[in-house]
C-alpha positions in Angstrom: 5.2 -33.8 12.1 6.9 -31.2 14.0 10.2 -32.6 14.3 11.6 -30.2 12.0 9.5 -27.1 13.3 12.5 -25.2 14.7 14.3 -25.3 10.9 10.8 -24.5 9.9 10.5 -21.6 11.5 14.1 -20.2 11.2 14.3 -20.6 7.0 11.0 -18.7 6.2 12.4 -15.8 9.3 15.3 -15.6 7.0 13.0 -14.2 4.6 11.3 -11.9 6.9 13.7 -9.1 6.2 13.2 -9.0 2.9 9.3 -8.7 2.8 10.0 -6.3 5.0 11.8 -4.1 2.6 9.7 -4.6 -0.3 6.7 -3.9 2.0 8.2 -0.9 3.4 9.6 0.5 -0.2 6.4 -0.2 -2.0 4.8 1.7 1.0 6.7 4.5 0.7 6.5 4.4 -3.2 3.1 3.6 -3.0 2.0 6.6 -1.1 4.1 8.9 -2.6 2.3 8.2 -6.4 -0.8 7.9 -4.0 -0.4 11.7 -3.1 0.9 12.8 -6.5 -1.9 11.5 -8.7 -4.7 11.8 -6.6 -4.2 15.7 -6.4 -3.3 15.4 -10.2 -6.5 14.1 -11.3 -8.1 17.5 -9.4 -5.9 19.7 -11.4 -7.7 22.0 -13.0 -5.2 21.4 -16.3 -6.8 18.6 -18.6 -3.5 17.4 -20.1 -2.2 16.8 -16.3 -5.4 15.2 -15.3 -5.5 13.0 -18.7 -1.6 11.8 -18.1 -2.7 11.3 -14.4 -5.5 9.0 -15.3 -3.6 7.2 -17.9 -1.3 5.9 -15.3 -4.3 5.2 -13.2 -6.0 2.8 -15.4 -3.0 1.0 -17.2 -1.1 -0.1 -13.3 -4.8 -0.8 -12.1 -6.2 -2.6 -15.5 -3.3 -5.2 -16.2 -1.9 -7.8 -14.1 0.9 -7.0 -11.5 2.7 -10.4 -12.4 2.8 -9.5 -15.7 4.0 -6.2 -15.0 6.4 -7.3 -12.5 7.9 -9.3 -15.6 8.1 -6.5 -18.0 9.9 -4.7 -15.4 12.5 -7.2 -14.2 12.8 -9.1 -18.1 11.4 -6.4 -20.6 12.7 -3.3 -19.7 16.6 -4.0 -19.5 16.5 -5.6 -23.2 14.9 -2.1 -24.1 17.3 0.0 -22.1 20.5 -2.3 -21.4 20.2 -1.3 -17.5 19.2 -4.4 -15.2 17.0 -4.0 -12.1 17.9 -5.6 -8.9 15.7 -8.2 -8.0 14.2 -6.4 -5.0 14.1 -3.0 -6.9 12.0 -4.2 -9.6 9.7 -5.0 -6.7 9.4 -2.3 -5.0 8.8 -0.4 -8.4 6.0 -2.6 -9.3 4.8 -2.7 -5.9 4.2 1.5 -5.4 3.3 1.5 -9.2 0.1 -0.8 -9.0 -0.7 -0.1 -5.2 -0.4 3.9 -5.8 -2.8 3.7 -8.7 -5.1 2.3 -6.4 -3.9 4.4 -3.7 -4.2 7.9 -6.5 -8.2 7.3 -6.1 -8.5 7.2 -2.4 -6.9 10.9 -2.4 -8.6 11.8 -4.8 -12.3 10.7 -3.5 -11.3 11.3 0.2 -10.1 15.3 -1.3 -13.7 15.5 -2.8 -15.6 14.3 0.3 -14.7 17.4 2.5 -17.8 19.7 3.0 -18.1 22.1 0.2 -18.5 24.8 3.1 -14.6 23.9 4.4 -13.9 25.4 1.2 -16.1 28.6 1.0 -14.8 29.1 4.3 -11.0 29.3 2.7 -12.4 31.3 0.4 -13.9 33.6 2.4 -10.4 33.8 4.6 -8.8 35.0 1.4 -6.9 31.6 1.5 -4.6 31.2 -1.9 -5.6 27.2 -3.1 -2.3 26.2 -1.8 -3.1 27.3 1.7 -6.5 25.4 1.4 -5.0 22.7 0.5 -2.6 22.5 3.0 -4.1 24.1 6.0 -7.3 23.1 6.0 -8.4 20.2 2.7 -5.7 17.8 3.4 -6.1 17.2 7.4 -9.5 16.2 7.2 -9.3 14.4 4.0 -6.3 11.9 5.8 -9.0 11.0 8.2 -11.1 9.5 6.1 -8.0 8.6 3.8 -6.4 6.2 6.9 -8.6 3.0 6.8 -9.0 2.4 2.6 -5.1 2.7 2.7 -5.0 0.3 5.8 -6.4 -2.0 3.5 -4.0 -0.9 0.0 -1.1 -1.6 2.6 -2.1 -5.3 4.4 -2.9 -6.1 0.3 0.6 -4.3 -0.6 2.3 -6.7 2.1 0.9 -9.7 0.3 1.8 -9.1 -3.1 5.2 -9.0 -1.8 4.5 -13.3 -2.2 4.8 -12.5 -6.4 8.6 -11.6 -6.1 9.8 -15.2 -5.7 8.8 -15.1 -9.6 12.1 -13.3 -9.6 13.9 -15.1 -7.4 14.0 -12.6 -4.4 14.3 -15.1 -1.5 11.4 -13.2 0.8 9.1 -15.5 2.9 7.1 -17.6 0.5 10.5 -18.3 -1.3 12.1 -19.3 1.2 9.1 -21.6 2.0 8.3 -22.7 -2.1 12.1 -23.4 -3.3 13.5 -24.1 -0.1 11.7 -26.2 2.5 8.4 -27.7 0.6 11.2 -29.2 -2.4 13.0 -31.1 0.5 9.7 -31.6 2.9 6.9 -32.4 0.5 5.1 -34.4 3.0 5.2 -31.6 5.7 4.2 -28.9 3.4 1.1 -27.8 5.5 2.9 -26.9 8.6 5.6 -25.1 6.4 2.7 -22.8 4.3 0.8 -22.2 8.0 4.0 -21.1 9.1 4.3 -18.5 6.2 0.5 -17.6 7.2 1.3 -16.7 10.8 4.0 -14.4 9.8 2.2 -12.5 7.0 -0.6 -12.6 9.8 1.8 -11.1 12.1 2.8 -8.4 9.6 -0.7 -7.3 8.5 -1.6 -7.0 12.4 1.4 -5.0 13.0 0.1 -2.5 9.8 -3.7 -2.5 11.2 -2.3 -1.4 14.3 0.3 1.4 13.0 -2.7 2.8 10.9 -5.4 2.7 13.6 -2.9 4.7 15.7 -2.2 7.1 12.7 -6.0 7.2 12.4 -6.4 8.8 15.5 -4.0 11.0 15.8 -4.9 12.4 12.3 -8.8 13.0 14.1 -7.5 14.2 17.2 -5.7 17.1 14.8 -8.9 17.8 13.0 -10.6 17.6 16.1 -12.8 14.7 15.0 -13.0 11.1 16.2 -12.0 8.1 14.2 -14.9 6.5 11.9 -15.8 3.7 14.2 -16.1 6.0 17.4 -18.3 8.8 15.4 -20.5 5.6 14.7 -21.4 4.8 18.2 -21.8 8.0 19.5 -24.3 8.4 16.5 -25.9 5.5 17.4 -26.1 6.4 21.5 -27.7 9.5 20.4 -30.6 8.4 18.2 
């Protein structure tokens, strides 16, 4: 059974890279639109809120394969302009995931004490200094851990690209290894696991440590600690 576990191992790594840089780009995408609409839907205009929540509800209320298609197949018939294979990924991926993302802003924004923002007020702050100065910090603390869970989720949906034929991970293991290895096909896909196990634990960590720095600024401890101290003091 393991006789070819080396091979194994090395044709799904050969992938690794590439799930990388979706995961990465859709990150970066992701948190980007995240940032944008989330503040958007607070706007005080209606037409920018309206737009906002337009995008919201059509990239969180259809499928993402589907919408991976009409962006790799659809979308060059209508403008003659072809996406790279990878590119149409990473589009999709920060399109869908920063929809999601768009509504933890935009709740974690609306969570910080009313008084935070009489206080501005009372400093004579303009909104963009609240915002900035004083909003924002302690709404990224309680933003850290729902987008933990947007980016582990992000990292896995990089699996729908090998509809397009980007050789990432589960690719290489699909097209690759379980065509010629049928019979071995469970120790290729709990190879895949371990890596996208590997990656998620490696994003869990990164944000946990982003977590607390972001309290430590704000002078606050991370969710979980605040919940034991609590809990010692009743």
């Amino acid at each position: 059974m393991f006789d070819h576990f080396g091979l194994f191992v090395s044709t799904v790594a050969n992938g690794l890279l590439l799930t990388v840089e979706a995961t990465v780009g859709g990150i970066l995408v992701a948190t980007v639109l995240s940032f944008l609409a989330g503040l958007a839907m607070l706007s005080r205009f209606a037409v920018l809120r309206a737009v906002t929540r337009i995008y919201v509800e059509v990239w969180r209320g259809t499928s993402e394969v589907v919408q991976l298609f009409w962006i790799y197949f659809a979308l060059p018939v209508l403008t003659g302009f072809q996406i790279l294979p990878l590119w149409s990924g990473i589009a999709v991926l920060g399109l869908n995931f920063g929809a999601y993302g768009a509504e933890i802003v935009r709740g974690a924004v609306q969570a910080v004490p009313r008084e935070q923002r009489e206080g501005c007020v009372a400093l004579n702050f303009t909104p963009a200094q609240r915002m900035r100065r004083v909003i924002l910090p302690q709404a990224l603390v309680d933003m850290v851990p729902p987008f933990t869970n947007l980016f582990i989720q992000l990292l896995k949906g990089t699996a729908l690209l090998t509809f397009i034929t980007v050789p990432e991970m589960t690719y290489q293991a699909s097209q690759v290894l379980v065509t010629r290895y049928t019979g071995q096909a469970a120790l290729i896909w709990t190879i895949v696991l371990v890596f996208y196990l590997g990656l998620s634990i490696l994003i869990s960590s990164g944000m946990k440590l982003l977590e607390r720095r972001t309290a430590a600024r704000v002078g606050r401890a991370p969710a979980r600690r605040r919940a034991v101290l609590s809990g010692a003091g009743t």
